[in-house]
C-alpha positions as CSV (number, residue, x, y, z in Angstrom):
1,X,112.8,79.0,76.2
2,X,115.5,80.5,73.9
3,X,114.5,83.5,72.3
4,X,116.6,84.3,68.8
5,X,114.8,87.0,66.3
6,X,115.0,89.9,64.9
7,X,112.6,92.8,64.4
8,X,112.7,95.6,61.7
9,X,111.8,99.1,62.9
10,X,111.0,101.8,60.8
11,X,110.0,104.7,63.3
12,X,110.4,105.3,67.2
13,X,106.4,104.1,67.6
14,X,108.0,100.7,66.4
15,X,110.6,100.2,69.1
16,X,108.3,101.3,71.4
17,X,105.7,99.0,70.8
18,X,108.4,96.4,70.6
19,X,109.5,97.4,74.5
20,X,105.7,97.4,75.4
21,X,105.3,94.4,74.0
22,X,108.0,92.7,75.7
23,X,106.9,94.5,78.7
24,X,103.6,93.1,78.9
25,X,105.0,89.5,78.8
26,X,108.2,90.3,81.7
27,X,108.6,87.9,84.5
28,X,109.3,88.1,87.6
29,X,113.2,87.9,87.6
30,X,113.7,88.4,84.2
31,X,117.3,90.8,83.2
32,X,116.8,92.4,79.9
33,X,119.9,93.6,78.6
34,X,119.8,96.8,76.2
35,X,123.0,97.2,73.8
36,X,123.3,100.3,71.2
37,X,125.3,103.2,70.9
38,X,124.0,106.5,71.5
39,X,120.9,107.6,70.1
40,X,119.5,104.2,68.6
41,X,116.4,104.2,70.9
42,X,117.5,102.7,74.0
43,X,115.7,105.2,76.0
44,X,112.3,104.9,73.5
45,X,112.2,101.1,73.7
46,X,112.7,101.1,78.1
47,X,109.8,103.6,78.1
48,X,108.0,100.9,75.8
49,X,108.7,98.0,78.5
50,X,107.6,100.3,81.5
51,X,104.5,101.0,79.7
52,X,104.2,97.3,79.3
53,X,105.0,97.1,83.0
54,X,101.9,99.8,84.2
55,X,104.3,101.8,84.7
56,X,102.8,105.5,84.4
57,X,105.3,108.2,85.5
58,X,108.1,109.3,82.7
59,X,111.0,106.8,82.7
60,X,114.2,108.4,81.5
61,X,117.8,106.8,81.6
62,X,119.3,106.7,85.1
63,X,122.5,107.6,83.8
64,X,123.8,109.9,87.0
65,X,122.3,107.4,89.4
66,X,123.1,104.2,87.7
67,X,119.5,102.7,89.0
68,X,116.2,103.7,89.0
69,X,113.6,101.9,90.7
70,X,109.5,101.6,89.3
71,X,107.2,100.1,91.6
72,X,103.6,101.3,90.6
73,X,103.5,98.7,87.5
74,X,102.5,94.9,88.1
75,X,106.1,93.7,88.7
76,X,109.0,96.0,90.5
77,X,111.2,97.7,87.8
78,X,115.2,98.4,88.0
79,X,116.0,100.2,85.2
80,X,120.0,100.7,85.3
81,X,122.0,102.9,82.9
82,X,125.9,101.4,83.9
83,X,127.0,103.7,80.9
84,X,129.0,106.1,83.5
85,X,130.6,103.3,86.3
86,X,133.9,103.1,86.2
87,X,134.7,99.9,87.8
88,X,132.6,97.1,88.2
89,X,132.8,96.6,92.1
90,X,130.6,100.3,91.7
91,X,127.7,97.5,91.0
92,X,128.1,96.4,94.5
93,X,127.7,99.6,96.1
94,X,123.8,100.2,94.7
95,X,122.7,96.8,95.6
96,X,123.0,95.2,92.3
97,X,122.2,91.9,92.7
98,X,119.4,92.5,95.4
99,X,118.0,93.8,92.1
100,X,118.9,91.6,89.6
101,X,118.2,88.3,92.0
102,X,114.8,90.2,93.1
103,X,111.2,89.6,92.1
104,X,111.1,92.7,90.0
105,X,112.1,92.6,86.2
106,X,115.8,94.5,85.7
107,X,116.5,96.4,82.5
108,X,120.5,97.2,81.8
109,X,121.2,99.5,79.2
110,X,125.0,99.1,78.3
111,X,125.0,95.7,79.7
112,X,127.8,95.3,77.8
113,X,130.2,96.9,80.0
114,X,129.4,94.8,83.1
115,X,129.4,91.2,81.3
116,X,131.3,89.6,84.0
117,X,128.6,90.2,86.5
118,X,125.2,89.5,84.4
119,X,123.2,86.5,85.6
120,X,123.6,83.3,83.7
121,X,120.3,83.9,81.9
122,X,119.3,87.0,80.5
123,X,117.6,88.6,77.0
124,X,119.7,90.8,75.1
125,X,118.6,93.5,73.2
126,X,120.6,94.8,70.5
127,X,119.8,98.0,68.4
128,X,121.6,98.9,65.8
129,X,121.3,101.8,62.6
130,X,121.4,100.7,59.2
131,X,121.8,104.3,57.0
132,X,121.0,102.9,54.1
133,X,117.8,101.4,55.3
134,X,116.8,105.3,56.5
135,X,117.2,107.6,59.0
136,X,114.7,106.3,61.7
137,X,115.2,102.3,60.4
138,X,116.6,100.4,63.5
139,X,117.4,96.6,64.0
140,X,116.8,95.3,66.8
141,X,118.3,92.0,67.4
142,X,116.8,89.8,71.0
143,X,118.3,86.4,72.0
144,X,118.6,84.7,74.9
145,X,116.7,82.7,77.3
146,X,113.4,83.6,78.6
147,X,112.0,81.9,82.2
C-alpha cells in the first residue's frame, strides 16, 4: 500500500499522537525513516511510536550508540540515531541489517545520511518548521510503502 499525506501539527501532543498512532498499526519488518533537523520533534514523535509499540521505559535518541534496542512492546524495536557515523560501512559493524531484515519494526532518524543502504521499501517521515504558521506548528510529511 503507498502511503502519501501530510499531517498539520500544532503542539508536541500532536506529533506524538501521530508516532503512537503509527505505532499502534507497525508491522513486523516495517523501516520508518525519520528526516528533520534539529529540534523539529524527532525525538517526541519516536516516543509516540514506542508508546504505540507497548513500549514502557523512556526512549531517548541513541545518538552515542547509534542503536537502541526495545523489546518489551508487542513487536522488537530498533530505534537508530545514524546522525554521528561517519562512514557508512559503521552500519555493518552494529548489525544493521540483522535489524532492519528482522521481525522487529526499525526506526531511523537521519535516514537521510545512510540512503544507499535503506531497504527498497520503507515510510519516510519528514518534519519540518513553518515560522510563520507558529512556533510549535510542524509538518510532517509520510510517504512510502507500507507492508
Amino acid at each position: 500500500m503507498i502511503i502519501n499525506r501530510t499531517v498539520d501539527s500544532n503542539s508536541e501532543k500532536d506529533t506524538y499522537d501521530l508516532g503512537f498512532e503509527m505505532g499502534k498499526e507497525a508491522l513486523p519488518g516495517e523501516v520508518i525513516t525519520l528526516i528533520g533537523d534539529l529540534g523539529v520533534g524527532k525525538t517526541v514523535f519516536t516516543q509516540g511510536f514506542a508508546a504505540g509499540l507497548g513500549i514502557r521505559e523512556p526512549v531517548c535518541s541513541p545518538t552515542f550508540t547509534i542503536v537502541q534496542v526495545y523489546d518489551e512492546g508487542r513487536l522488537p524495536f530498533y530505534h537508530f540515531d545514524v546522525y554521528r557515523i561517519g562512514d557508512i560501512s559503521e552500519m555493518d559493524e552494529i548489525g544493521y541489517e540483522e535489524y532492519v531484515y528482522g521481525e522487529g519494526v526499525s526506526l531511523i532518524e537521519w535516514a537521510n545520511l545512510i540512503e544507499d543502504i535503506l531497504p527498497d521499501r520503507y515510510i519516510k517521515v519528514e518534519i519540518s518548521k513553518d515560522p510563520k504558521k507558529g512556533f510549535d506548528y510542524r509538518k510532517i510529511s509520510i510517504s512510502g510503502e507500507k507492508q
